[in-house]
C-alpha positions in Angstrom: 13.6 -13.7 -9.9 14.3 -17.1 -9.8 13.0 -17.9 -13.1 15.7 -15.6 -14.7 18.0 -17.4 -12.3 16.7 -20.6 -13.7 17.4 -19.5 -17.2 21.0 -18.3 -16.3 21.7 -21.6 -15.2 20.6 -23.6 -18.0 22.5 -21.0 -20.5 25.8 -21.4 -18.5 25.3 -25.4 -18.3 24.3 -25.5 -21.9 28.4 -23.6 -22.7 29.5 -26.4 -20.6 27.3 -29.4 -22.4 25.6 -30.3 -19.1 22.2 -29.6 -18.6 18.9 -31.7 -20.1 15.8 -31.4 -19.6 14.1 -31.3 -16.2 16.7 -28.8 -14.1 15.7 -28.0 -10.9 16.9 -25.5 -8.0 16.8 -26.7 -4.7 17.2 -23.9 -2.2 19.6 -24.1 0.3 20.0 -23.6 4.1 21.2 -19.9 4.2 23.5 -18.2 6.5 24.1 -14.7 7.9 24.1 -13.1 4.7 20.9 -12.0 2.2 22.0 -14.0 -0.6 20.3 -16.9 -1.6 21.8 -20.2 -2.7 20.5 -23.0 -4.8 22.1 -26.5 -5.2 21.2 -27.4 -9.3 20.3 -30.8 -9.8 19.4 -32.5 -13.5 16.4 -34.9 -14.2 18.1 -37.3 -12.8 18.7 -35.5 -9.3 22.5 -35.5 -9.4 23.9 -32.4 -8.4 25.2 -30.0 -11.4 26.2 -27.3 -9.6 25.4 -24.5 -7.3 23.5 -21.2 -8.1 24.1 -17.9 -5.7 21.9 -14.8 -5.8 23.3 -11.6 -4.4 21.2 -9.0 -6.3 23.2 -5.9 -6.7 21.2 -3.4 -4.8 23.4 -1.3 -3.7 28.0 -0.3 -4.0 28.4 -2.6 -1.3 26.5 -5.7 -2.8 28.1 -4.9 -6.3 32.0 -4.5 -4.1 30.7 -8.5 -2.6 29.9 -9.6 -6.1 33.5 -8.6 -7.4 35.3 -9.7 -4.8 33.2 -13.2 -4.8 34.7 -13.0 -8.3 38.1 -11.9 -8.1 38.9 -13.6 -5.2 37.6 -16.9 -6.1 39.3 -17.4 -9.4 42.8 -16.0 -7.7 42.3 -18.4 -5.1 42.1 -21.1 -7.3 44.9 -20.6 -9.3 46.8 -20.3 -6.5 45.7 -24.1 -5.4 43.3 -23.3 -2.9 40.2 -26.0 -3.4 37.8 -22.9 -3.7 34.6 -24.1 -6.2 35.1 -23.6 -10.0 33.3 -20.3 -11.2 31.7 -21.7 -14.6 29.4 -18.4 -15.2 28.4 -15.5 -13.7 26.3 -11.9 -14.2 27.5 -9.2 -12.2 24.0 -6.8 -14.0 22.4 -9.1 -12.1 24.6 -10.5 -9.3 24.5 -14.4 -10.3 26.7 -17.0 -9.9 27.0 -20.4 -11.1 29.5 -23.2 -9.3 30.8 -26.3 -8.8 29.4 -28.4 -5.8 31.7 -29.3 -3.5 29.0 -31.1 -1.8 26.8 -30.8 0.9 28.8 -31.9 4.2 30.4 -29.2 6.1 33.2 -29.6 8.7 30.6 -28.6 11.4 28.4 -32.2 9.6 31.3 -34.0 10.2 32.6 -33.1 13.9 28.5 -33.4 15.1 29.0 -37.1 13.8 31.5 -38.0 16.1 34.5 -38.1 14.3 38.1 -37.9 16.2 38.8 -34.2 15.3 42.7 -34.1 15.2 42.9 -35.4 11.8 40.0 -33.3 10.5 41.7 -29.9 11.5 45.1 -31.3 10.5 43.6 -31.3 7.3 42.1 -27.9 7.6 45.4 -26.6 9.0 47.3 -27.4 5.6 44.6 -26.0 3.5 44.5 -22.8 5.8 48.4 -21.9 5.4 48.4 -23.0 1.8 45.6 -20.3 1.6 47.3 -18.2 4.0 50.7 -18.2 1.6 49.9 -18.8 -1.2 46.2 -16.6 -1.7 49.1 -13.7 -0.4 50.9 -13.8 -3.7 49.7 -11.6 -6.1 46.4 -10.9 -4.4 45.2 -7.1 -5.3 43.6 -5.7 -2.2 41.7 -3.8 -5.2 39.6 -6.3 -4.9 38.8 -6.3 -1.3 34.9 -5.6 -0.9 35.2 -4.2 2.8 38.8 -2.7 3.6 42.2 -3.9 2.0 43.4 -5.3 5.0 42.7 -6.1 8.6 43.6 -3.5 11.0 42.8 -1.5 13.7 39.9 0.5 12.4 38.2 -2.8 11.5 39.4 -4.3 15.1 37.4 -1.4 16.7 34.9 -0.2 14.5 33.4 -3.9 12.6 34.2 -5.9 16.1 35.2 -4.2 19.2 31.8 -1.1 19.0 29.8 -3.9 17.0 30.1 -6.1 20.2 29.3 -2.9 22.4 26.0 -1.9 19.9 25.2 -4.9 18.4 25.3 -7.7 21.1 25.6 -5.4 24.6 22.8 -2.8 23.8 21.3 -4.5 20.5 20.6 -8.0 21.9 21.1 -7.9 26.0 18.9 -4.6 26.0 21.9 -2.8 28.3 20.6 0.9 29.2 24.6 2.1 30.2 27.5 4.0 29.6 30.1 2.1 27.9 32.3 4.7 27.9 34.5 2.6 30.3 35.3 0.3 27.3 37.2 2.6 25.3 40.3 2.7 27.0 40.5 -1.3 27.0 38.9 -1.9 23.5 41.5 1.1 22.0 44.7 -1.4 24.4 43.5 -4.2 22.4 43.0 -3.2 19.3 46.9 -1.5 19.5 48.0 -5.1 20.7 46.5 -7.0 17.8 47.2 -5.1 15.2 50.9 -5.4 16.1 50.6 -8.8 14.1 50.9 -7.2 11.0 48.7 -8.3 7.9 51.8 -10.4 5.3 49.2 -13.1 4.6 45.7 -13.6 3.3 42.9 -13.9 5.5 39.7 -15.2 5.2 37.7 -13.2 7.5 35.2 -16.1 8.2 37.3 -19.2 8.4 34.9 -21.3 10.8 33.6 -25.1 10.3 30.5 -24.2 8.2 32.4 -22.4 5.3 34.9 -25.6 4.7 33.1 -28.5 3.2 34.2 -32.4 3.4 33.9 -34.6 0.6 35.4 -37.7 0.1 38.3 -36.8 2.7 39.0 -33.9 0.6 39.1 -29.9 2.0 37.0 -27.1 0.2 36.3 -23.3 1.0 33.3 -21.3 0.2 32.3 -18.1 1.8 35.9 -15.9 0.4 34.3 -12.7 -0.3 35.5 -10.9 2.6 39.4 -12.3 2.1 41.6 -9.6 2.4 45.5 -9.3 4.1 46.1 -9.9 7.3 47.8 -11.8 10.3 48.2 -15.7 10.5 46.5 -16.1 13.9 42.8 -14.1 13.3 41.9 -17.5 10.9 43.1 -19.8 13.4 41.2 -18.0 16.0 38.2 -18.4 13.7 38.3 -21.7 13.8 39.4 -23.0 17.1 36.9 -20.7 18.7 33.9 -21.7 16.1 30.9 -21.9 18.2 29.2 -24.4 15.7 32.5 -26.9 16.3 32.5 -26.5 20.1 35.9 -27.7 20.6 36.9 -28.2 24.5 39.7 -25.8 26.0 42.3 -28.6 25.8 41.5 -29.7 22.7 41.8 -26.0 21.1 45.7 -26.1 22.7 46.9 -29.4 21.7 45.2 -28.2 17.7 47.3 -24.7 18.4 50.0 -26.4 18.9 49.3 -28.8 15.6 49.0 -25.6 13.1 51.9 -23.5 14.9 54.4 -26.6 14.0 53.2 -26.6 10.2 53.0 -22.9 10.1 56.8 -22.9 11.8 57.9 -25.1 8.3 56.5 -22.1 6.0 56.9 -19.2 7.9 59.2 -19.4 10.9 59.0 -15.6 11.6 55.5 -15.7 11.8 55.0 -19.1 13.8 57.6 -17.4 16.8 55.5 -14.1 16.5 52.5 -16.0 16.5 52.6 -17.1 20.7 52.5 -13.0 21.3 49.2 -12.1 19.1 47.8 -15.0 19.0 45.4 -14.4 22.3 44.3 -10.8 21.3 43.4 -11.6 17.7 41.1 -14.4 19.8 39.6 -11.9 21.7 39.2 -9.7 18.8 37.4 -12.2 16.8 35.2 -13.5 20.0 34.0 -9.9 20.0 33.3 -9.6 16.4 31.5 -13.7 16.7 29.2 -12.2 19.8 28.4 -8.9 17.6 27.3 -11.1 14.6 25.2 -13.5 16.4 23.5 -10.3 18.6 22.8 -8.7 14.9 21.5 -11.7 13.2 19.3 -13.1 15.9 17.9 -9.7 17.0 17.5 -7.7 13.6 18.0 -10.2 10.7 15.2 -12.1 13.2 17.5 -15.2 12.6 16.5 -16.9 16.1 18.3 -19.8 15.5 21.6 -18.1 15.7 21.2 -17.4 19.5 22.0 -21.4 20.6 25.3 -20.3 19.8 25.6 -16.8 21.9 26.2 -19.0 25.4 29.3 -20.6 23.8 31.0 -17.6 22.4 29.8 -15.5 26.1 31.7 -18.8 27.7 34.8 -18.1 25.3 35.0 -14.5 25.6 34.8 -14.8 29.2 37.7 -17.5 29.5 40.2 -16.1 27.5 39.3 -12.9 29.5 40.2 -14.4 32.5 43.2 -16.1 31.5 44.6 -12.8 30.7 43.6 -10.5 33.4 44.8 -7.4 32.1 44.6 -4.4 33.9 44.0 -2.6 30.9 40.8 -4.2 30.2 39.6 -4.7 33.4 36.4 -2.8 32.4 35.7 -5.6 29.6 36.3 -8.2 31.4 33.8 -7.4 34.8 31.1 -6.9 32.2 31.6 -10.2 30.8 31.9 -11.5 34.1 28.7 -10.3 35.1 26.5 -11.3 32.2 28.3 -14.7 32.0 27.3 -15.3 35.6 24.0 -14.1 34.6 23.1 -16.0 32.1 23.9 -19.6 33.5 21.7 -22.9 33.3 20.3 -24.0 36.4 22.1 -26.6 36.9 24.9 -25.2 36.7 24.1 -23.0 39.7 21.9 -25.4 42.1 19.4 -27.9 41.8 15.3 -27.6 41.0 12.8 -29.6 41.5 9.3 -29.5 39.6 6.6 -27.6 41.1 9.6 -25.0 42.9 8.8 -21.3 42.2 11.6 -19.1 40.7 11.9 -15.7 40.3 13.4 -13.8 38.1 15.7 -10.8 38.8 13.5 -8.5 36.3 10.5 -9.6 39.3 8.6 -12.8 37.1 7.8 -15.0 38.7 7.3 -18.7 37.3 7.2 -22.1 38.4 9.2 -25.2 37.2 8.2 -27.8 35.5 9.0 -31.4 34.3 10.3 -31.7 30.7 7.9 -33.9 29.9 5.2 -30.6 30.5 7.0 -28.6 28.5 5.3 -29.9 25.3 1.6 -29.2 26.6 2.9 -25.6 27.5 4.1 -25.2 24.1 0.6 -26.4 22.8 -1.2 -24.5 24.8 1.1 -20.8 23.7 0.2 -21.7 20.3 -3.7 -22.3 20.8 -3.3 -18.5 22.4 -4.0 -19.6 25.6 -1.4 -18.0 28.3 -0.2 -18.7 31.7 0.9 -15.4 32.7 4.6 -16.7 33.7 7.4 -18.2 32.6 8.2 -21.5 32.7 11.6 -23.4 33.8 11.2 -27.2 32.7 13.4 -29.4 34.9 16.4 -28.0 35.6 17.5 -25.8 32.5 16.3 -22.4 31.1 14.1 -23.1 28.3 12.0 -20.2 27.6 12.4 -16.6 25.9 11.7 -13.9 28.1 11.4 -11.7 25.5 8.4 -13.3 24.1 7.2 -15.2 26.7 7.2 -18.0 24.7 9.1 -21.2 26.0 11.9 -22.2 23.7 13.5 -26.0 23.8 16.8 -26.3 21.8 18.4 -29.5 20.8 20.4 -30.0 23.8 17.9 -29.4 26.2 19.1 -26.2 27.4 18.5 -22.4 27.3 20.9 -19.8 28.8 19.2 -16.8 29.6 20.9 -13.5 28.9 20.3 -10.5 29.5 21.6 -10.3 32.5 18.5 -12.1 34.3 19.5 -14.9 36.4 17.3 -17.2 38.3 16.5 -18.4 41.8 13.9 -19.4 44.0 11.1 -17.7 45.1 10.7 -16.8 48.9 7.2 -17.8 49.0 5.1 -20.7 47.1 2.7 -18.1 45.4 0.4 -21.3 45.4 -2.3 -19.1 43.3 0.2 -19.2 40.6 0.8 -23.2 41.1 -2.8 -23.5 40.6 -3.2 -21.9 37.4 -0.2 -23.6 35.9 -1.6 -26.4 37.2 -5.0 -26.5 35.8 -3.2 -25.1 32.0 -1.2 -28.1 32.0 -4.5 -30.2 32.5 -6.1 -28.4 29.7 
């Protein structure tokens, strides 16, 4: 369908006196979502634009496609620094947009930069769209429910944690029954925050794009009412930002103050819901990431599960309710569980490990790991897993070692590591002689 896409594009640029000969759509890095985006560049490779695909299969793709609509060009009246709509064809679910270019906020923080001033800037673009996307917005156009409250706290985060992540991804054979009581507590707590404002649903470091100093926001189409503090949650706790503990307070702090100067009723209610909308969110982050890497078969989203788990499990700890007790032992437990070795004690190469699902494995030197991954994909196999130096780097799922950037791999599903009582030296042998070829 991309021809037809391709033809959109060039009728839309052609209203606008744009195009030329020689247009070309460069596909983009996707996201969680099936629709496909395209960044349109001229013969001369400067960027006119970006095309979105979201074919209209179904009510709820044509509800997105509206809302992406509706939303977008209330946003921007409003002042928001969403992309300019120039065309679209809702028969056929295309979009045509402007660039706002390709670094994200997530680009930006990986680089080093100080991150106060970045999220200062974020913060005044967040309550602008907080106060301002809240005037006149027609939850009509909502796509998935008119505003955020309890239902979605319990059915589209607190169960999706509990089926998606908890049974979906970690493979749990229980009775989570347990949960109710504490999911229902805090779900009755968050939604006390009311839902005055507009929310953004998504509001994390890969939906706001940088350019030129200047703050943009894609990814609207779930924007609906809501409270002040689910967005901020969104985006202090954004896995792909991976901003420390202190860090997240001292930014808290930064947005309550400039929140305080718009809203004053909301920044002194804020303190009170502020750490169960977290929660809620962190539930509804580990859900996502459980759905996408295990069904949507989106593997790369699972470097990110080990800092939500470590998230959840703080803020978990730090409030030590009785009434979610249940929650917060099961966290416990499968944050304990999953844990990089060195974290828990040192390894050596050549140590054995075992594996509380009975593997057994031996470790090895990082610089092995390469010929082991060589060897998988010439079919040849070890019959064990494999724990380079001292991190988790393989998939026990597949069997299949997996290295990611930093070096590390926490293992979840509740298997944790340690070493084996015996040498099982017929084991070192044959991993041994693999690694020799």
């Amino acid at each position: 369908m991309e021809e037809g896409l391709k033809g959109f594009v060039k009728r839309c640029l052609l209203e606008r006196g744009a195009p030329g000969p020689g247009l070309v759509l460069e596909p983009m890095a996707g996201d969680g979502s099936v629709r496909s985006f395209f960044r349109v560049r001229g013969a001369n490779g400067i960027s006119l634009g970006v095309a979105m695909e979201n074919a209209p299969v179904d009510d709820a793709a044509k509800r997105e496609n509206r809302a992406y609509k509706m939303i977008g060009v209330h946003l921007r009246k409003k002042g928001v620094p969403v992309p300019e709509i120039y065309g679209d064809d809702p028969e056929r679910g295309w979009f045509l947009m402007q660039d706002l270019g390709p670094c994200s906020m997530q680009d930006v923080l990986k680089a080093g930069h100080d991150p106060f001033p970045v999220f200062e800037a974020v913060f005044d673009v967040l309550i602008r769209m907080q106060v301002e996307g809240a005037k006149g917005f027609d939850t009509q156009w909502c796509c998935q429910s008119e505003r955020y409250d309890r239902e979605i706290m319990r059915r589209k985060e607190s169960d999706y944690f509990r089926d998606a992540f908890l049974t979906g991804y970690l493979g749990l054979d229980r009775d989570f029954s347990s949960l109710e009581k504490g999911f229902d507590w805090l779900a009755d707590r968050a939604s006390g925050a009311g839902a005055e404002l507009f929310m953004h649903r998504d509001f994390q470091s890969r939906n706001i794009i940088i350019k030129d100093g200047r703050i943009g926001i894609v990814d609207w189409q779930g924007g609906r009412m809501g409270p002040a503090g689910y967005d901020l949650a969104s985006l202090l706790m954004d896995p792909y930002a991976g901003i420390d503990s202190k860090t997240m307070q001292r930014l808290y702090v930064s947005y309550r103050l400039r929140l305080d100067r718009e809203c004053p009723r909301l920044a002194e209610e804020l303190d009170a819901y502020f750490p169960f909308l977290a929660i809620q969110r962190n539930l509804q982050i580990l859900g996502a990431f459980g759905f996408l890497s295990r069904v949507r078969k989106k593997a790369y989203f699972e470097a990110y599960i080990p800092g939500a788990l470590e998230s959840l499990h703080r803020l978990l700890t730090e409030r030590r309710e009785p009434a979610f007790k249940e929650l917060a032992d099961l966290v416990e437990e499968i944050y304990e569980g999953s844990q990089p070795m060195e974290r828990k004690r040192a390894f050596d190469p050549e140590d054995m490990v075992s594996a509380s699902n009975g593997q057994i494995g031996m470790v090895v030197a990082p610089a092995d790991l390469e010929t082991l991954r060589a060897r998988f994909k010439e079919g040849r196999r070890a019959g064990s897993h494999f724990a380079p130096g001292c991190c988790h780097v393989l998939d026990y799922t597949t069997q299949v070692p997996v290295l990611f950037e930093d070096g590390t791999y926490n293992v979840m599903r509740g298997i944790s590591i340690r070493k084996a009582k015996t040498g099982h030296e017929e084991k070192k042998t044959k991993i041994k002689g693999l690694l020799k070829g």
